[in-house]
C-alpha positions as CSV (number, residue, x, y, z in Angstrom):
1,X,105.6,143.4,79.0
2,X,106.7,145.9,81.5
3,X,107.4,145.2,85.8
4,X,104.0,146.3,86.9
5,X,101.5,144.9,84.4
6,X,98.6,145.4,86.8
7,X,99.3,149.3,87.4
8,X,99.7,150.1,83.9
9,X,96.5,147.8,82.9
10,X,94.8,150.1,85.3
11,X,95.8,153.0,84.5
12,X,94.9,152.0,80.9
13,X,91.5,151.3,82.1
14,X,91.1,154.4,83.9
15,X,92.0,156.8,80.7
16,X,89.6,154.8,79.3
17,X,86.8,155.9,81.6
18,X,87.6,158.9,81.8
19,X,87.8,159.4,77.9
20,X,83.5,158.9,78.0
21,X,81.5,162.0,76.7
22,X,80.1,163.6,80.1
23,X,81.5,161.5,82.3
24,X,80.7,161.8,86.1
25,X,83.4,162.9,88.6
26,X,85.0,159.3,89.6
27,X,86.0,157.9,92.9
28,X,89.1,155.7,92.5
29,X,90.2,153.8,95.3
30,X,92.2,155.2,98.0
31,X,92.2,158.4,96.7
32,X,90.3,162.1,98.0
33,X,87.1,162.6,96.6
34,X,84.8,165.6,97.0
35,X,81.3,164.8,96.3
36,X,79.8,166.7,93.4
37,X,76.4,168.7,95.3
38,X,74.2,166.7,93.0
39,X,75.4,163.3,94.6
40,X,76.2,161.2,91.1
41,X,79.7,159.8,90.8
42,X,81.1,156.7,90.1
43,X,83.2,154.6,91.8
44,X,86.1,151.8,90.5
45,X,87.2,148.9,91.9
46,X,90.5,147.4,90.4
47,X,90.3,143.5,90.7
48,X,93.2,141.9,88.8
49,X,92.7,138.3,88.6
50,X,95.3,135.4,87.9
51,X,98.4,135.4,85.6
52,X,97.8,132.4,83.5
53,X,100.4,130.4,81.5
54,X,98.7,128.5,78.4
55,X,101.4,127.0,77.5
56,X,104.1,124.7,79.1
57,X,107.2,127.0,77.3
58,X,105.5,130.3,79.0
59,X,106.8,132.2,76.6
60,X,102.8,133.8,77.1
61,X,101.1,135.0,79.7
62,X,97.3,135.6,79.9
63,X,96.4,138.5,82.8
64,X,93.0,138.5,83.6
65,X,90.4,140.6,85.9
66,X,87.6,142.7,86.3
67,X,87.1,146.5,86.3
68,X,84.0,147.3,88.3
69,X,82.3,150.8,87.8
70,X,79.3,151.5,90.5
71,X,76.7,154.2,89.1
72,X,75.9,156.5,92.3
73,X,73.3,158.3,93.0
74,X,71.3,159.7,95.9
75,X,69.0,157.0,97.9
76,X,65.3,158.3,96.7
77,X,66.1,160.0,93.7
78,X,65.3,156.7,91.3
79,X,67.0,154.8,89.4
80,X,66.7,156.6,85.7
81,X,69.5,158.6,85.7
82,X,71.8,156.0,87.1
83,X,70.3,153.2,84.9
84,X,71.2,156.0,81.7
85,X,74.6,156.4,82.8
86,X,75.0,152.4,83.2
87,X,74.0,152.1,79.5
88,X,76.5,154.7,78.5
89,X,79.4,152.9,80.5
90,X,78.3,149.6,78.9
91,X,78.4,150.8,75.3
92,X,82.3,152.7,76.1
93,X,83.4,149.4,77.6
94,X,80.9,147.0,74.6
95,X,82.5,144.0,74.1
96,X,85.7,143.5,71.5
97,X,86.4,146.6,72.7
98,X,90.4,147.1,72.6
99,X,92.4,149.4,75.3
100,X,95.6,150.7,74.2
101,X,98.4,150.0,76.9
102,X,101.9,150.3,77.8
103,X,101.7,146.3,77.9
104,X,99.9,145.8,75.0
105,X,96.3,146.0,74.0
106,X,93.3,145.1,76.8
107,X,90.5,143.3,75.5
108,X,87.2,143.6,76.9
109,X,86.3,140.1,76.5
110,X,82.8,139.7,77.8
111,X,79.8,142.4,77.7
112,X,80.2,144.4,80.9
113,X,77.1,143.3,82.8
114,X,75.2,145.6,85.5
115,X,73.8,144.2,88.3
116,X,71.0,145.2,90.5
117,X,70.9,148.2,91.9
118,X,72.0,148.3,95.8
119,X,69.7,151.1,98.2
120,X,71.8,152.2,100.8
121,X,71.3,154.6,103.7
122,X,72.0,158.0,101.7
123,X,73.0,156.1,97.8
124,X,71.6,154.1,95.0
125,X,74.7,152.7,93.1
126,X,74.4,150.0,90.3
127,X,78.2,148.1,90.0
128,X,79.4,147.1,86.6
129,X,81.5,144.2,86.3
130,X,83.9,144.5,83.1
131,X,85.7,141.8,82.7
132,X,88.8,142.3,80.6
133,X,92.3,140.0,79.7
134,X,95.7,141.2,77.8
135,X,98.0,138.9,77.0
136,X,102.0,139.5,76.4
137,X,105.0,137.0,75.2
């Protein structure tokens, strides 16, 4: 397991993404962005969770966390291009699905799950939480 476990499980989770058919132009954290002109993008949020030993000889560690992807769209435009775009996020993430990385292999090891869709001033965005774990020795 390499030094920086979390970087390279993002990174791995970001090729990922990016590897969808059609994919919108992504916002990732920290980074410059130009909004497209039709206002659709989506935006990740890297939440790395816990390392957890399962065993008293940790010789194993679990690391766990979530990979959110919001759906954005314009405020007023509705929510059926954003609600398509969910689905096709949810079926490149579907559960069981396995990420290659320089760690090992991420495991998407719940069904991503959409929430409801947040109005704001000038965006409609619909966050996906995808949970994910790898686990090295």
């Amino acid at each position: 397991m390499g030094e920086n476990v979390e970087s390279e499980i993002e990174v791995a989770l970001h090729s990922h993404l990016e590897s969808l058919p059609d994919v919108w132009p992504i916002a990732h954290e920290n980074a410059e962005f130009t909004l497209p002109a039709n206002g659709q993008y989506l935006q990740v949020l890297f939440i790395p969770g816990p390392t957890v030993t399962p065993t008293t000889d940790y010789a194993e560690f679990y690391h766990f966390g979530i990979y959110q992807v919001s759906v954005v769209v314009p405020a007023g435009t509705g929510s059926i291009a954003a609600r398509q775009q969910v689905s096709n996020i949810v079926r490149h993430f579907d559960y069981l699905t396995e990420i290659p990385c320089l760690s090992g292999v991420l495991l998407i090891d719940k069904q991503p799950q959409p929430t409801a869709g947040l109005t704001g001033d000038t965006t409609y965005e619909v966050p996906i939480n995808i949970n994910y774990h790898i686990s090295s020795t």
